[in-house]
C-alpha positions in Angstrom: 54.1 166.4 -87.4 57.3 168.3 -88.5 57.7 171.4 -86.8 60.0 174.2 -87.6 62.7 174.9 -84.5 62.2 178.1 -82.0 62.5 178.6 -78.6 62.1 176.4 -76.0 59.7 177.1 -73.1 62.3 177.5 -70.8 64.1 180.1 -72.5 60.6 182.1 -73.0 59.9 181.8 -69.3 63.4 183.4 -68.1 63.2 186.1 -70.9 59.6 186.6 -69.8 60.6 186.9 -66.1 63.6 189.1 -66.8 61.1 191.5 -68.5 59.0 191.5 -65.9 61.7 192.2 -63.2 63.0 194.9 -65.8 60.0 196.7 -66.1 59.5 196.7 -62.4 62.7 198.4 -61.8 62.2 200.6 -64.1 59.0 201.9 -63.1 59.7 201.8 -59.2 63.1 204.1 -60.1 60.8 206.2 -61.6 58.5 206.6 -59.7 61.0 207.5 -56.8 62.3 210.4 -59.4 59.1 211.8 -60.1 57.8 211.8 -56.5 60.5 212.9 -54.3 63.8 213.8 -56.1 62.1 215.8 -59.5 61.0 219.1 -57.1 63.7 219.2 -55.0 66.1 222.2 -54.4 69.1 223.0 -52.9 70.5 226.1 -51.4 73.4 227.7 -53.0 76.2 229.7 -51.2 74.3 232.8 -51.3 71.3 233.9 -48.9 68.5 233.2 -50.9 69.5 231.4 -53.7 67.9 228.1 -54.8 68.9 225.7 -57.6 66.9 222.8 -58.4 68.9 219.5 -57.8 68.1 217.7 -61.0 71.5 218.4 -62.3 73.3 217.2 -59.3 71.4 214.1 -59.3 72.0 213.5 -63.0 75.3 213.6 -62.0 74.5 211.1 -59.0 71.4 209.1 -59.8 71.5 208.4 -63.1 74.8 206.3 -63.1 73.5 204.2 -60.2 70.1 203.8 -61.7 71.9 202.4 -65.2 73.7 199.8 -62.2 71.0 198.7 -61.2 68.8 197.8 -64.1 71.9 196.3 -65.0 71.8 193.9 -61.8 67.8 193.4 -62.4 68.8 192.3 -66.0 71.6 189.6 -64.7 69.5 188.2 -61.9 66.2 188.0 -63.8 67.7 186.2 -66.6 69.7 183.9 -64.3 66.8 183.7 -61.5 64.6 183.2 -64.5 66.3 180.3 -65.7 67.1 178.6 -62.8 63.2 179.0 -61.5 61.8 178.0 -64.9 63.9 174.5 -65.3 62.1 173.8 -61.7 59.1 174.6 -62.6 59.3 172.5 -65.7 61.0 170.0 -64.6 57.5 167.9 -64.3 56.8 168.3 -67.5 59.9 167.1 -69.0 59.2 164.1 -67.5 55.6 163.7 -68.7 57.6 164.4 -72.1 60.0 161.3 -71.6 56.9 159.4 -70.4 54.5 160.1 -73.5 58.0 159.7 -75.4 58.4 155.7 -74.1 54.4 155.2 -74.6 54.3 156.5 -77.9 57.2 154.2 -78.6 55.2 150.9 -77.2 56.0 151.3 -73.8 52.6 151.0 -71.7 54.1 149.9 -68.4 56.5 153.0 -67.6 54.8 155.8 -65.3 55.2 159.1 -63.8 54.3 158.7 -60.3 54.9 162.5 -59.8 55.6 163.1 -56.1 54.5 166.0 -54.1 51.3 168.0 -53.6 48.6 168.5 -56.0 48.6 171.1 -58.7 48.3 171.2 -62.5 51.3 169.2 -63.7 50.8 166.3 -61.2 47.4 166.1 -62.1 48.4 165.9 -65.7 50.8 163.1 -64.8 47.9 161.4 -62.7 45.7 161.2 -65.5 48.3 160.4 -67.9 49.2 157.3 -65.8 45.6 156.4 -65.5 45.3 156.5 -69.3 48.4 154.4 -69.4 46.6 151.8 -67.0 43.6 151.9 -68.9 45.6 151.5 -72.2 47.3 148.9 -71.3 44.6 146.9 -69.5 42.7 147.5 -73.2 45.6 146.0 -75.3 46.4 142.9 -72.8 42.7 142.2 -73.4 42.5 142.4 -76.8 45.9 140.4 -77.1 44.3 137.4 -75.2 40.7 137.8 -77.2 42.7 138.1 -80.7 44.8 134.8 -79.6 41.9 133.2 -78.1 39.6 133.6 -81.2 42.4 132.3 -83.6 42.2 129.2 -81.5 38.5 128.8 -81.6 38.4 129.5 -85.3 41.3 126.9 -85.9 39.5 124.0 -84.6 36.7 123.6 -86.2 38.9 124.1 -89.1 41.3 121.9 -87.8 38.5 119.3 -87.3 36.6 119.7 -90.9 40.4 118.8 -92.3 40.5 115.9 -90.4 37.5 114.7 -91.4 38.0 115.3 -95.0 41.3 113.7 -94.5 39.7 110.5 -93.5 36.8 110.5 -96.3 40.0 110.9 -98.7 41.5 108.0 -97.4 39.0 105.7 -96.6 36.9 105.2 -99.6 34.6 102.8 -97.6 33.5 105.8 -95.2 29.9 106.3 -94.8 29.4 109.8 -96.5 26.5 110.6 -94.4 27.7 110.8 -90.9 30.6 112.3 -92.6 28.2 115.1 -93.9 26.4 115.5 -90.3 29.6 115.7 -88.8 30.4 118.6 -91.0 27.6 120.4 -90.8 28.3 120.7 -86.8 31.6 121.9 -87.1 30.5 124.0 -89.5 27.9 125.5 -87.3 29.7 126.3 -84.4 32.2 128.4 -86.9 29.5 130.0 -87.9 28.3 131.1 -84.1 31.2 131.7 -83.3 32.0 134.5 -86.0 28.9 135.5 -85.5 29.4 136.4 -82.3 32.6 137.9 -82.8 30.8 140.1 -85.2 28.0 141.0 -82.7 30.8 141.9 -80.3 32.4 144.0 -82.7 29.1 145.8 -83.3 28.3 146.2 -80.2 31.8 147.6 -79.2 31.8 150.3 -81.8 27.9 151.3 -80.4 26.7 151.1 -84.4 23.2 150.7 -84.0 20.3 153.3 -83.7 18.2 153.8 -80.6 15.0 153.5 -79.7 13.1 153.1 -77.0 12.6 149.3 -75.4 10.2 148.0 -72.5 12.8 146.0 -71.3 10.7 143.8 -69.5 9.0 142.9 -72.8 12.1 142.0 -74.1 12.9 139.7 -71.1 9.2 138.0 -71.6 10.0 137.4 -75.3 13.7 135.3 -74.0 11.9 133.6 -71.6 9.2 132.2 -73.9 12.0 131.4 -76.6 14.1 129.5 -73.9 10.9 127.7 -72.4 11.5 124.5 -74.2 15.5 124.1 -73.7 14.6 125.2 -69.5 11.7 122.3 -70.0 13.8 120.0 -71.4 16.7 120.5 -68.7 14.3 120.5 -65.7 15.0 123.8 -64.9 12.0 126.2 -63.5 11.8 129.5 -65.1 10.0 132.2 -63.8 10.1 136.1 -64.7 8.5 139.5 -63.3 9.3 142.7 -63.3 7.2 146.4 -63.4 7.8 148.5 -66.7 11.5 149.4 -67.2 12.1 151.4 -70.4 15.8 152.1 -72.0 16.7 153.9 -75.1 19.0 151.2 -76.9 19.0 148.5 -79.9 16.0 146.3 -79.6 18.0 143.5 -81.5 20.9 143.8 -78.8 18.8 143.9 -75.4 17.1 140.9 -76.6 20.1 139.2 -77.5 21.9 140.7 -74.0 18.8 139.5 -72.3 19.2 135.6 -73.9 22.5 134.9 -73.5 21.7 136.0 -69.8 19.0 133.6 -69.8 20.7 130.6 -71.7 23.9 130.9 -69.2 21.7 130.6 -66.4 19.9 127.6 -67.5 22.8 125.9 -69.1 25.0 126.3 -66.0 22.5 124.8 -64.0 21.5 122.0 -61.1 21.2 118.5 -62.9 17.6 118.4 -61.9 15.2 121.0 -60.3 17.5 123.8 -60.9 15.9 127.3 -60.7 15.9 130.6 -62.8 14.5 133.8 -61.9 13.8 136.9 -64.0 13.3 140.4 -63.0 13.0 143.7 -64.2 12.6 147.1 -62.2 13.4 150.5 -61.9 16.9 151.6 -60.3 18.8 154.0 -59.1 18.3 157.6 -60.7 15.1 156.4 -62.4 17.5 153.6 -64.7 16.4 150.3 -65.4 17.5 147.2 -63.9 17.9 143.2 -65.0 18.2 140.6 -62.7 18.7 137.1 -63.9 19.2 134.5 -60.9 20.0 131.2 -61.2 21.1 128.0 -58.9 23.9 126.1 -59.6 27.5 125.1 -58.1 29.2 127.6 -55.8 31.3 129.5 -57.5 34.8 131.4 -56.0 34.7 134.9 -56.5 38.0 135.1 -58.2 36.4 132.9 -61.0 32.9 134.8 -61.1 35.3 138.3 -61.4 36.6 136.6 -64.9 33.7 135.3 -66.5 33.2 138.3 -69.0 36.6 137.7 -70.2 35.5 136.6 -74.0 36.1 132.5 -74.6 36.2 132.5 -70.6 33.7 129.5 -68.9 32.2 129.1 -65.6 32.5 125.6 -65.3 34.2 122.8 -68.0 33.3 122.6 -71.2 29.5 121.3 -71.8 29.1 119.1 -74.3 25.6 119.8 -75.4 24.2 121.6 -78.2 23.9 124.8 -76.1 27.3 124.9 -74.7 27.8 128.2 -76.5 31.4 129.1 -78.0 32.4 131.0 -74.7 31.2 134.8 -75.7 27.7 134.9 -73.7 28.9 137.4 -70.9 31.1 138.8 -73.2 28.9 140.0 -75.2 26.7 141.4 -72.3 29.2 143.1 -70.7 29.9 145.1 -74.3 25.9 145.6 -75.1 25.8 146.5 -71.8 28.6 149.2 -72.1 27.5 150.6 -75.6 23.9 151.4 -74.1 26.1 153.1 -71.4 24.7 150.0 -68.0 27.1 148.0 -66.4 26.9 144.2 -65.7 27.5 143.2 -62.4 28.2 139.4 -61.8 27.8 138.0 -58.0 28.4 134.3 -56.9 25.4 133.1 -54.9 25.9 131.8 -51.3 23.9 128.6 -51.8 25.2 128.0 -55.5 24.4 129.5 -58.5 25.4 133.0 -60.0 23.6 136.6 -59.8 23.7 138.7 -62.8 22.8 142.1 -62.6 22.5 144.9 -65.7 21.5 148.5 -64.7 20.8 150.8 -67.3 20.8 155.2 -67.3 17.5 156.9 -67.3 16.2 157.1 -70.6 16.8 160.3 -72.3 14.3 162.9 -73.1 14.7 165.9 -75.3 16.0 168.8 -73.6 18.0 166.8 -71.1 
């Protein structure tokens, strides 16, 4: 925004402090005239005769009272000035600061020393919205580079195919066409899940309010057959737990929960477990357990990075395109929960969604 030039701050400050002083002296001089010099006489030379002393002190006080609000005039302006470039000498550099962020510089901060008071905690917060900033834009940096790369291979791979049904004439046009249609479906998850991500991100959906252990009972009876068919036990419980969210999004936070857990599995006899309660505050709580491998806590800290996997790459027609937590973590945010990932001690992963009391009119 273009602004017109005026004053600076500084210069306001000392002419405001000068004033003050000014206006001090003025009235303390006064006040010293009105209450013991204005009814004062003298005595003349003769017996009896008394003059009031207001025209020797004209003579007398006047000229040092015009000295000294000359003084307070010189050292306000110059105290003023000298007390006001200290006391914004904090904000000049939360100037320079928002000057080198605003100009793509996210790692610079203040670090204001001394105790706290308004313009440190100014700079505090300023260099925790820098953190935050930056923290935001690294991540989005990584998720925009890692999505280009899991678009461009399935593109990458439908050229290649078409590439060798171009050159070999003799190339049975059927597997060619399955072939295809896989590649083609995993680009198609994939931006579909970037666009549920999105969604969820920008918290465009309406709320209503969700039994959320219904909508756990309704992912575990869609993922029956993939836990049958993996040998994996699944078993869920819970008491009533409502939350005021997108029924469309808890279920699918509550699947992708469900899927990971039974796709990152034992080989055989692996185990899943279910539940839903009430938490802390009178919130609602999901708890999806599962066994598996042990897992290191640095890795289990970085498996809601989007594209991010627990273990290799599955090749199975559930491996998912590396979004599942992803997108929990965000669904999770936009109904305002948090997800809460723990590495098992005898293998396997903890995951943990707790939700805010649901809200009520009037509160």
């Amino acid at each position: 925004m273009d602004r017109a030039p005026g004053p600076s701050v500084r210069l306001r400050l000392t002419l405001t402090y000068a004033g003050f002083l000014m206006v001090a002296g003025a009235l303390l001089l006064a006040t010293v005239w009105v209450f013991l010099l204005r009814d004062v006489q003298v005595v003349s030379h003769a017996p009896g005769d008394f003059t009031p002393i207001s025209a020797v002190l004209l003579r007398s006080y006047l000229p040092a009272t015009v000295g000294v609000m000359a003084f307070l005039l010189v050292f306000g302006l110059v105290g003023g000035w000298i007390l006001a470039g200290r006391m914004l000498a904090p904000l000049r550099r939360i100037t320079d600061a928002t000057r080198l962020a605003s100009a793509g510089s996210l790692s610079h901060r203040i670090r204001l020393p001394g105790r706290a008071d308004e313009f440190r905690e100014l700079a505090d917060a300023f260099d925790s919205m820098l953190a935050r900033i930056e923290a935001h834009v690294a991540e989005q940096q990584r998720f925009a580079a890692n999505a280009s790369h899991e678009l461009r291979t399935p593109l990458a791979i439908s050229k290649a195919l078409l590439d060798v049904a171009r050159t070999d004439p003799g190339h049975d046009p059927g597997e060619l066409v399955d072939r295809l249609h896989v590649v083609n479906t995993r680009a198609i998850d994939l931006t579909e899940a970037l666009l549920v991500l999105g969604r969820a991100d920008r918290r465009a959906f309406a709320r209503e309010r969700v039994d959320l252990s219904l909508v756990a009972e309704e992912a575990v009876e869609t993922l029956l057959p993939l836990a049958e068919k993996r040998g994996v036990a699944l078993e869920a419980d819970g008491d009533i737990a409502p939350v005021s969210g997108s029924p469309a999004l808890l279920l699918l936070l509550t699947t992708n929960l469900v899927q990971n857990a039974i796709v990152h599995n034992l080989p055989e006899h692996g185990e899943v477990r279910v539940r839903t309660g009430a938490g802390a505050g009178g919130g609602a709580v999901l708890t999806v357990e599962n066994t598996g491998e042990r897992l290191a806590p640095e890795l289990v800290a970085t498996l809601t990075e989007p594209f991010r996997r627990g273990t290799e790459r599955v090749h199975t027609d559930h491996a998912g395109v590396g979004l599942g937590l992803a997108i929990v973590q965000s669904i999770a945010r936009a109904h305002d929960g948090a997800l809460t990932l723990t590495a098992r001690p005898a293998g396997g992963l903890r995951a943990v969604v707790e939700f805010p009391a649901e809200a009520r009119p009037g509160t």
